[in-house]
C-alpha positions as CSV (number, residue, x, y, z in Angstrom):
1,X,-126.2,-194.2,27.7
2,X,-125.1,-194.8,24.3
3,X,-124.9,-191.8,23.2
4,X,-122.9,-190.8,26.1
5,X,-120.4,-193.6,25.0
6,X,-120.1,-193.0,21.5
7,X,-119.1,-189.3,22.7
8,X,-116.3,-190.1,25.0
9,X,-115.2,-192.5,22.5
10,X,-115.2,-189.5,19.8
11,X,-113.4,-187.5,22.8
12,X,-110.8,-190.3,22.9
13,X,-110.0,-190.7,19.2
14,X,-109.7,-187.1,18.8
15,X,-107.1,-186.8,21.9
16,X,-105.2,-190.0,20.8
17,X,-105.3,-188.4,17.0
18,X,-103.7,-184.9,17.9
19,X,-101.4,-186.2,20.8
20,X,-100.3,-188.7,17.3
21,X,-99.7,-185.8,15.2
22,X,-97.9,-184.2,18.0
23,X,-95.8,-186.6,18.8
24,X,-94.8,-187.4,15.2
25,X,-94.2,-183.8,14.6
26,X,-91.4,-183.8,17.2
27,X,-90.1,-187.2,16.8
28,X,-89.7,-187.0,12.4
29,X,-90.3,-183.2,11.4
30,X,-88.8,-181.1,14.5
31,X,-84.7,-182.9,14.7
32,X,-84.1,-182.6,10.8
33,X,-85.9,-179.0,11.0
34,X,-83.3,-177.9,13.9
35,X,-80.3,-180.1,12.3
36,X,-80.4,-178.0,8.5
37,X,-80.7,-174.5,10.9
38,X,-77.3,-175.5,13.1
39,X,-75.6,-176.5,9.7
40,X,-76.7,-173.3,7.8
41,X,-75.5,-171.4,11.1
42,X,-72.3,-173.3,11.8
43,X,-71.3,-173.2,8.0
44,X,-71.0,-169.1,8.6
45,X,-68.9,-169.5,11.9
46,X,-66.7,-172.4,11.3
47,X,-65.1,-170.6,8.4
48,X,-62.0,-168.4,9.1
49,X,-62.3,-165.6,7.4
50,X,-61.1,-162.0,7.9
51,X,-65.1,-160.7,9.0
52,X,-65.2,-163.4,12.2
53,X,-61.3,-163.0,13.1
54,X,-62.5,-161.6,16.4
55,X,-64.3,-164.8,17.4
56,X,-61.0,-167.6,16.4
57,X,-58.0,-165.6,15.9
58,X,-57.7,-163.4,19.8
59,X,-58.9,-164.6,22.8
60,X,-61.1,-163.2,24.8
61,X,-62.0,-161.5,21.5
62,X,-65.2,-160.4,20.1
63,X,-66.7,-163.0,22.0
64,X,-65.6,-162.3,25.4
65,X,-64.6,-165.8,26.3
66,X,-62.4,-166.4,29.3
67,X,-61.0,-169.7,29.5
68,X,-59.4,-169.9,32.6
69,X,-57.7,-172.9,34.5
70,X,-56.9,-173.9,38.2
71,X,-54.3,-176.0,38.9
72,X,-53.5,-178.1,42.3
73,X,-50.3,-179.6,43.4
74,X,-49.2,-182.2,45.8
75,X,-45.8,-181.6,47.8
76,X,-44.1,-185.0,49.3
77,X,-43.3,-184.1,52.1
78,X,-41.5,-187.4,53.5
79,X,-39.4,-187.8,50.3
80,X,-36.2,-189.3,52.2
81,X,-38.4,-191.9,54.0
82,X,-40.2,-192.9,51.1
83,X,-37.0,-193.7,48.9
84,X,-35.1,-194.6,51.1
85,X,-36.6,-196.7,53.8
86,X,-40.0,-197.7,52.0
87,X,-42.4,-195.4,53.8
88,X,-45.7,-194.4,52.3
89,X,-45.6,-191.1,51.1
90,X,-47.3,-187.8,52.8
91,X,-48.6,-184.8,50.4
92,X,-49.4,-181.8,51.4
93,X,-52.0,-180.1,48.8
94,X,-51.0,-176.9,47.5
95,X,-53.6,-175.2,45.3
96,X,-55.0,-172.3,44.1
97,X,-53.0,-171.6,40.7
98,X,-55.1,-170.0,38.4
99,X,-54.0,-169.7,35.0
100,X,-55.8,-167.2,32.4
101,X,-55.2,-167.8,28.9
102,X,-54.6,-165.3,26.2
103,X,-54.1,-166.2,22.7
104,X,-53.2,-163.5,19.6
105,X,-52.8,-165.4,16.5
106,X,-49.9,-163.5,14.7
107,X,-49.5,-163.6,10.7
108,X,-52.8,-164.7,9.8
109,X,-52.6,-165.8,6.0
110,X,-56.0,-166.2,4.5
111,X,-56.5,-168.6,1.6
């Protein structure tokens, strides 16, 4: 029986050792690993520079981004009544406005 005992104990150490090493692996090595890798990528994209113009300077550009935006309005419909004889005002919802944007930076100077 002891023998049996001092084995799951081994079994146990060894689990809690490598589920240790694990865990510190992705708690102190992994984020500082993953945070140098965005910087080096991000230092290459955030910079305007004539080789990335497709991706800042036209929309949808190289990257084929569509911003688009929808828009809702409210019509008052009881506007006499409610300035003038202190009714509380109806709306009617009119939506369905979709905007798409387009933008073309003109006379790009580069430093």
């Amino acid at each position: 029986m002891k023998g049996k005992g001092k084995r799951r104990y081994n079994v146990l150490v060894g689990c809690s050792a490598v589920c240790f090493l694990i865990g510190f692996v992705f708690v102190f090595a992994l984020p500082p690993f993953i945070q140098s890798m965005i910087k080096e990528q991000a230092i290459d994209q955030v910079i305007m520079k004539k080789e990335n113009e497709g991706m800042w300077a036209h929309f949808p550009g190289d990257t084929d981004t569509i911003i688009t935006r929808n828009f809702t309005f409210f019509q008052l419909l009881n506007e006499d009544d409610f300035l003038l004889r202190n009714h509380k005002p109806q709306f009617q919802e009119v939506s369905g406005f979709k905007v798409q944007e387009l933008e073309d930076f003109l006379d790009i100077t580069y430093l």
